[in-house]
N, CA, C and O atoms as a GROMACS GRO file, in nm:
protein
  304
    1UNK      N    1   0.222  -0.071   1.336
    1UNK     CA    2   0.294  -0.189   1.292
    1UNK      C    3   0.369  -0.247   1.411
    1UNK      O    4   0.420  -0.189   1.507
    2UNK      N    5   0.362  -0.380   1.380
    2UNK     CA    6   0.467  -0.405   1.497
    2UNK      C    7   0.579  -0.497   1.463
    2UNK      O    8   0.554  -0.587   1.383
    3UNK      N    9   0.713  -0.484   1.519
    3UNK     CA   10   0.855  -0.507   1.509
    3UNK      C   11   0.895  -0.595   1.619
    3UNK      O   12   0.894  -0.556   1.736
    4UNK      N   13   0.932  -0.720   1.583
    4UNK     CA   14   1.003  -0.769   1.766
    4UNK      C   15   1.143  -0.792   1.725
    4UNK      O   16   1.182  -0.842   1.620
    5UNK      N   17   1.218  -0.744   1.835
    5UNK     CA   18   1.345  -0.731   1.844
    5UNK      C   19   1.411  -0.861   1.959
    5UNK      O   20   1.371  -0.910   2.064
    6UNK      N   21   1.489  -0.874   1.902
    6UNK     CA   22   1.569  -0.995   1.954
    6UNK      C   23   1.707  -0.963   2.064
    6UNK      O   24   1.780  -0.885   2.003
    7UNK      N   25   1.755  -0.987   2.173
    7UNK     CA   26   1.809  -0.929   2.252
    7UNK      C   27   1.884  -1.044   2.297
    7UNK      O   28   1.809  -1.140   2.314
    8UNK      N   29   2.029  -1.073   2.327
    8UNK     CA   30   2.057  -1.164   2.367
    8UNK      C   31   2.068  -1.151   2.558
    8UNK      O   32   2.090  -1.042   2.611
    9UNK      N   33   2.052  -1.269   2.635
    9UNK     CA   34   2.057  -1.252   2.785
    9UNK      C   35   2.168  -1.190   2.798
    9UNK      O   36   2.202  -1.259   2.894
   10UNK      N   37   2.260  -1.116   2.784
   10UNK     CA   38   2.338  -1.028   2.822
   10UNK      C   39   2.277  -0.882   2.793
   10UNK      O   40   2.288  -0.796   2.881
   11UNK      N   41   2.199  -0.845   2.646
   11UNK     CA   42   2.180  -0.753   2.625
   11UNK      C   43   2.062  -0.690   2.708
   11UNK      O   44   2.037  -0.581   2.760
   12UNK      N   45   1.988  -0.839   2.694
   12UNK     CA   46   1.848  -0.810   2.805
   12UNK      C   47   1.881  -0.758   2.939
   12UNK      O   48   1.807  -0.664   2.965
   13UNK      N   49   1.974  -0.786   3.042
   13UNK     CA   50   2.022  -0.768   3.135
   13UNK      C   51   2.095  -0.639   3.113
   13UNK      O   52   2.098  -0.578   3.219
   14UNK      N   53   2.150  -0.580   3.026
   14UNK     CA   54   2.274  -0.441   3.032
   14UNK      C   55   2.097  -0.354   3.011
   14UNK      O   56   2.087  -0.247   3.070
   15UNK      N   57   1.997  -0.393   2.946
   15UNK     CA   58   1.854  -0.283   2.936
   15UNK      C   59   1.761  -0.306   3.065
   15UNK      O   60   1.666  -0.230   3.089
   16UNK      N   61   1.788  -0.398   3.132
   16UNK     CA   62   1.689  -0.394   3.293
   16UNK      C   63   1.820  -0.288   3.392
   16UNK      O   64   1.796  -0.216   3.489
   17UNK      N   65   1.932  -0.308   3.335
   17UNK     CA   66   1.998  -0.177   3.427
   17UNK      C   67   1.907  -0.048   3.349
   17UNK      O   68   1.804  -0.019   3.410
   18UNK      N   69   1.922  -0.001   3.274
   18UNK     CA   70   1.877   0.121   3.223
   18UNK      C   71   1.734   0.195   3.233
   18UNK      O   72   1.706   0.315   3.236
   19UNK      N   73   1.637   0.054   3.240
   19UNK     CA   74   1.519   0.060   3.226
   19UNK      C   75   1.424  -0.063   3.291
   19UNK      O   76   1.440  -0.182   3.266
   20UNK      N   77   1.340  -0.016   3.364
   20UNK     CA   78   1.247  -0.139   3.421
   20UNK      C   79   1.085  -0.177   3.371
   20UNK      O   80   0.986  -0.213   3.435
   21UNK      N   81   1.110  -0.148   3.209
   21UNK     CA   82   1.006  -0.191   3.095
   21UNK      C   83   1.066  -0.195   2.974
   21UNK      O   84   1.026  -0.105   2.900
   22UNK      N   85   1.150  -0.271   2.925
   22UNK     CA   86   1.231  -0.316   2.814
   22UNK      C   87   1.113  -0.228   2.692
   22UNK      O   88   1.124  -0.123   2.629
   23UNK      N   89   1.028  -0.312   2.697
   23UNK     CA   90   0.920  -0.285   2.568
   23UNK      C   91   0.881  -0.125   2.507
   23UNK      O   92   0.884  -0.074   2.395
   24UNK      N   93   0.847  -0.084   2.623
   24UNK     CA   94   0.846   0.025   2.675
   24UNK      C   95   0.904   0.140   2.606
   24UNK      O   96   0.854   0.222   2.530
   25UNK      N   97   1.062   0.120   2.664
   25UNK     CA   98   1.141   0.209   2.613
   25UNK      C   99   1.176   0.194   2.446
   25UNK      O  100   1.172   0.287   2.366
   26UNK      N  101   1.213   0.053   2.416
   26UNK     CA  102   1.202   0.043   2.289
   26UNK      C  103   1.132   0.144   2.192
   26UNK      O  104   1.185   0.236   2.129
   27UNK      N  105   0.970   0.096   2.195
   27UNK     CA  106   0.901   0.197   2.169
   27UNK      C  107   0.910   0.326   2.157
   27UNK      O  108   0.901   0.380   2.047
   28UNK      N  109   0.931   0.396   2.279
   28UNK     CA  110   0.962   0.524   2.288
   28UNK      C  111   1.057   0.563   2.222
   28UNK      O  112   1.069   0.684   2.203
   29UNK      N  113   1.165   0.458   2.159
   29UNK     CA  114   1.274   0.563   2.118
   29UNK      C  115   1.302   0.517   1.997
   29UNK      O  116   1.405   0.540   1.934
   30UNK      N  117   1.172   0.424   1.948
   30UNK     CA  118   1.118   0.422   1.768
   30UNK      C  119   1.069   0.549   1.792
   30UNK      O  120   1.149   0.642   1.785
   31UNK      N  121   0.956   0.571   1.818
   31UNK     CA  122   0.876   0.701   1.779
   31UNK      C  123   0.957   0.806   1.813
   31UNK      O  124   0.961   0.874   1.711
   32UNK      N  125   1.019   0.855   1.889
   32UNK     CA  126   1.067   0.975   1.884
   32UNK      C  127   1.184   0.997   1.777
   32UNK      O  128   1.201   1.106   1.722
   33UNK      N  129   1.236   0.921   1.760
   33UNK     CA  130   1.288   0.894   1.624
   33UNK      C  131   1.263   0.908   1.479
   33UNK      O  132   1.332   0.950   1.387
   34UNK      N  133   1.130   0.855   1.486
   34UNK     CA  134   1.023   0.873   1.387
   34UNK      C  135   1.001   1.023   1.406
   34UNK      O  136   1.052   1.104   1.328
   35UNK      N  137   0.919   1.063   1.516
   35UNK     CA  138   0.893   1.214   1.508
   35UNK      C  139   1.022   1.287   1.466
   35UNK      O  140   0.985   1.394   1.416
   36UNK      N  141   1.121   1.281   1.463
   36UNK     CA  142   1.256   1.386   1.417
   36UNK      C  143   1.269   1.349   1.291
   36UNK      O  144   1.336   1.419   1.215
   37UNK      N  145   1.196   1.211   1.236
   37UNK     CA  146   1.236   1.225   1.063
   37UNK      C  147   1.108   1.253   0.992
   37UNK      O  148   1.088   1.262   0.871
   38UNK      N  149   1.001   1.269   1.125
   38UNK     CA  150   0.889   1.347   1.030
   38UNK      C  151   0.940   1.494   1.004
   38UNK      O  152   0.932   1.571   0.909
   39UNK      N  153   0.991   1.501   1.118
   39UNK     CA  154   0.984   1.740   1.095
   39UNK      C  155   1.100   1.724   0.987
   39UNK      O  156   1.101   1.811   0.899
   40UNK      N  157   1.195   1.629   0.981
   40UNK     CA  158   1.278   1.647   0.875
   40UNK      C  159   1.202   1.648   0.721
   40UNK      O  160   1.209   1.733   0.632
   41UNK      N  161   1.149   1.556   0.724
   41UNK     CA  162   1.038   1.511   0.587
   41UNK      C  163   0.944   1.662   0.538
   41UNK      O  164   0.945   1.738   0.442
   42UNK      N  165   0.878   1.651   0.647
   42UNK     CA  166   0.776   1.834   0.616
   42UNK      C  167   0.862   1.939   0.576
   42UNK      O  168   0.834   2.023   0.490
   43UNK      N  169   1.005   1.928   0.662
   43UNK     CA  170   1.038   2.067   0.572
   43UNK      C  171   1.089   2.058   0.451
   43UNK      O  172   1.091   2.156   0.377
   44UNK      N  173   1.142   1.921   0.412
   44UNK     CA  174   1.191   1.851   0.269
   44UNK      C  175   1.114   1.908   0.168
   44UNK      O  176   1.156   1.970   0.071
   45UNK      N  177   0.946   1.871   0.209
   45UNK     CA  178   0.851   1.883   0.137
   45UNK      C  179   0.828   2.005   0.138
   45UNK      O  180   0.802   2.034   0.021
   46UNK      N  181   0.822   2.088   0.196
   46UNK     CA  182   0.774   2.217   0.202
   46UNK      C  183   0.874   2.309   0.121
   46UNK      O  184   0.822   2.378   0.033
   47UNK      N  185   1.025   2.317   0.142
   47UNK     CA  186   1.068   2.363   0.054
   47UNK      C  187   1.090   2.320  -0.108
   47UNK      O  188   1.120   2.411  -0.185
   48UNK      N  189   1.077   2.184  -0.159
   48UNK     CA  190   1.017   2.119  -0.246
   48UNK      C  191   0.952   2.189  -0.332
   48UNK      O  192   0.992   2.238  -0.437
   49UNK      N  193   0.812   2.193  -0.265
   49UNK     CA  194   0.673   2.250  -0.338
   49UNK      C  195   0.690   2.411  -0.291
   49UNK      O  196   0.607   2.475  -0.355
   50UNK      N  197   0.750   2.481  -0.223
   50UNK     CA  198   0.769   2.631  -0.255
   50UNK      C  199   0.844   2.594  -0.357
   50UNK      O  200   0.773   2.610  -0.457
   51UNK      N  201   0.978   2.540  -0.399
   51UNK     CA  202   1.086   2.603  -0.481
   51UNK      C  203   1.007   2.554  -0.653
   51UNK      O  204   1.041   2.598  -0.762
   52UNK      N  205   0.880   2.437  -0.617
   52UNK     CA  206   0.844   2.432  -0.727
   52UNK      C  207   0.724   2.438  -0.810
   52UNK      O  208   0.691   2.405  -0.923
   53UNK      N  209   0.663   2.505  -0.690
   53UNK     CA  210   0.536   2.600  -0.726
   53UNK      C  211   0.404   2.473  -0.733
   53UNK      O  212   0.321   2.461  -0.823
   54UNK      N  213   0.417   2.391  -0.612
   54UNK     CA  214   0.317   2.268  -0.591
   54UNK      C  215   0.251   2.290  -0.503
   54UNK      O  216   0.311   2.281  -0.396
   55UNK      N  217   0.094   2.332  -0.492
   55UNK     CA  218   0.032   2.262  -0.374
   55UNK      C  219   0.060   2.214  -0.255
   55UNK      O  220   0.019   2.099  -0.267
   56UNK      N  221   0.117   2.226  -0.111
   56UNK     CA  222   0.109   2.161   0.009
   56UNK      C  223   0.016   2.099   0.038
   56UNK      O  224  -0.084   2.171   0.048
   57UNK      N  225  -0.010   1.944   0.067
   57UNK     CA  226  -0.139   1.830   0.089
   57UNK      C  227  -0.130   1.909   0.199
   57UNK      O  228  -0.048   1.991   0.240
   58UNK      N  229  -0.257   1.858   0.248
   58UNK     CA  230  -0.348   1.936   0.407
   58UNK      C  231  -0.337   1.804   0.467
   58UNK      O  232  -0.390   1.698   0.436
   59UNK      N  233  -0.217   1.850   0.606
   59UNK     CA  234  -0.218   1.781   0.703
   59UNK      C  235  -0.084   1.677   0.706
   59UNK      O  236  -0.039   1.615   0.610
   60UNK      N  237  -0.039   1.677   0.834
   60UNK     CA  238   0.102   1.603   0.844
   60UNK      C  239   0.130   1.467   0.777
   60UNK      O  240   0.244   1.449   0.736
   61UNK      N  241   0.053   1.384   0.764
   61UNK     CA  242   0.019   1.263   0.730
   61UNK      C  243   0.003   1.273   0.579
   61UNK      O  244   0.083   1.194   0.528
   62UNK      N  245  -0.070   1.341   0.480
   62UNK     CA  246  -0.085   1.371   0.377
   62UNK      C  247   0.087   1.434   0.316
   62UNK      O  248   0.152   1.395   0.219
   63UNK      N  249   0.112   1.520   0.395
   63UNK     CA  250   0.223   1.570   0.340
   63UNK      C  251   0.379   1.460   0.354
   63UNK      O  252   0.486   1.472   0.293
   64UNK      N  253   0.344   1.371   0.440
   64UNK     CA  254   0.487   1.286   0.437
   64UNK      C  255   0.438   1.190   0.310
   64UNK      O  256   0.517   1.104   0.272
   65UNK      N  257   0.344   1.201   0.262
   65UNK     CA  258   0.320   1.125   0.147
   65UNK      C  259   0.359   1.180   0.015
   65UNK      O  260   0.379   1.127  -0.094
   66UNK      N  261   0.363   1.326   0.064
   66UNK     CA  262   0.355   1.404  -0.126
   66UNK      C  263   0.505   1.423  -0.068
   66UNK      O  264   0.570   1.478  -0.157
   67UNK      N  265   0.581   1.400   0.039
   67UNK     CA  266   0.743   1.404  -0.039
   67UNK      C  267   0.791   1.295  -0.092
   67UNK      O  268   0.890   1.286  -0.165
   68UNK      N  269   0.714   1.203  -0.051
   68UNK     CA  270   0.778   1.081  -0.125
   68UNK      C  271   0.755   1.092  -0.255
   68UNK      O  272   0.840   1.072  -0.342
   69UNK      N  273   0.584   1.139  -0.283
   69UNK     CA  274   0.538   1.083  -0.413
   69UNK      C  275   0.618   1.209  -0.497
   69UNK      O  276   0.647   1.187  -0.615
   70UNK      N  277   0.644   1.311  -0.451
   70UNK     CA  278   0.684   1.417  -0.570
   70UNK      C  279   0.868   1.388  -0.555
   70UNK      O  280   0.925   1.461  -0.637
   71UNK      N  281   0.935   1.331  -0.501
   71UNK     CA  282   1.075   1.259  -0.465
   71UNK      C  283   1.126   1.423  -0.364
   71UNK      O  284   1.247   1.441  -0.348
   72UNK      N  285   1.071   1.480  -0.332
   72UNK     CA  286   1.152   1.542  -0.235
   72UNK      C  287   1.213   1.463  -0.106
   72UNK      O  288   1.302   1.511  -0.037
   73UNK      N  289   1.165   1.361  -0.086
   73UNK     CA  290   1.279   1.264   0.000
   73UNK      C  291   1.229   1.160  -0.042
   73UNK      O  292   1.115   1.154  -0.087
   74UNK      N  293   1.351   1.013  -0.027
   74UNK     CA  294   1.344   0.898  -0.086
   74UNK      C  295   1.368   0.817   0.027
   74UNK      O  296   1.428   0.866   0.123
   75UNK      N  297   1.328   0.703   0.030
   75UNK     CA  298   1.345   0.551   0.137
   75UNK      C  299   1.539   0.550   0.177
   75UNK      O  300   1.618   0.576   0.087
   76UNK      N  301   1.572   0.525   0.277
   76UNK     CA  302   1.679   0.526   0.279
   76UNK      C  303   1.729   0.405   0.218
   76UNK      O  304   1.851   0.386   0.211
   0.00000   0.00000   0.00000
């Protein structure tokens, strides 16, 4: 998916100190972000379906789906 973010010329300028690919880093620090609320999500789910005697879906992608769908975690 893609997201564009809006930056005002001050903000743009305080992120070319930090970084010399704005886009770039953005990115990088959606997804790694994302990756820390996946491992949060799997273990949601995992203790979930141990404590309630469900099936684990096969595969990371499958399983951030069955916590939603069985409500072991909800949309913020």
């Amino acid at each position: 998916m893609d997201y564009t973010v809006t930056l005002t010329d001050t903000e743009k300028k305080c992120m070319d100190y930090v970084t010399s690919n704005i886009d770039e880093w953005i990115t990088n620090a959606a997804q790694n972000r994302a990756n820390i609320a996946k491992q949060e999500i799997l273990a949601a789910n995992t203790e979930y379906c141990n404590k309630n005697s469900i099936a684990i879906a096969v595969g990371e992608d499958a399983q951030v789906t069955q916590a939603f769908s069985v409500g072991a975690v909800t949309k913020a």
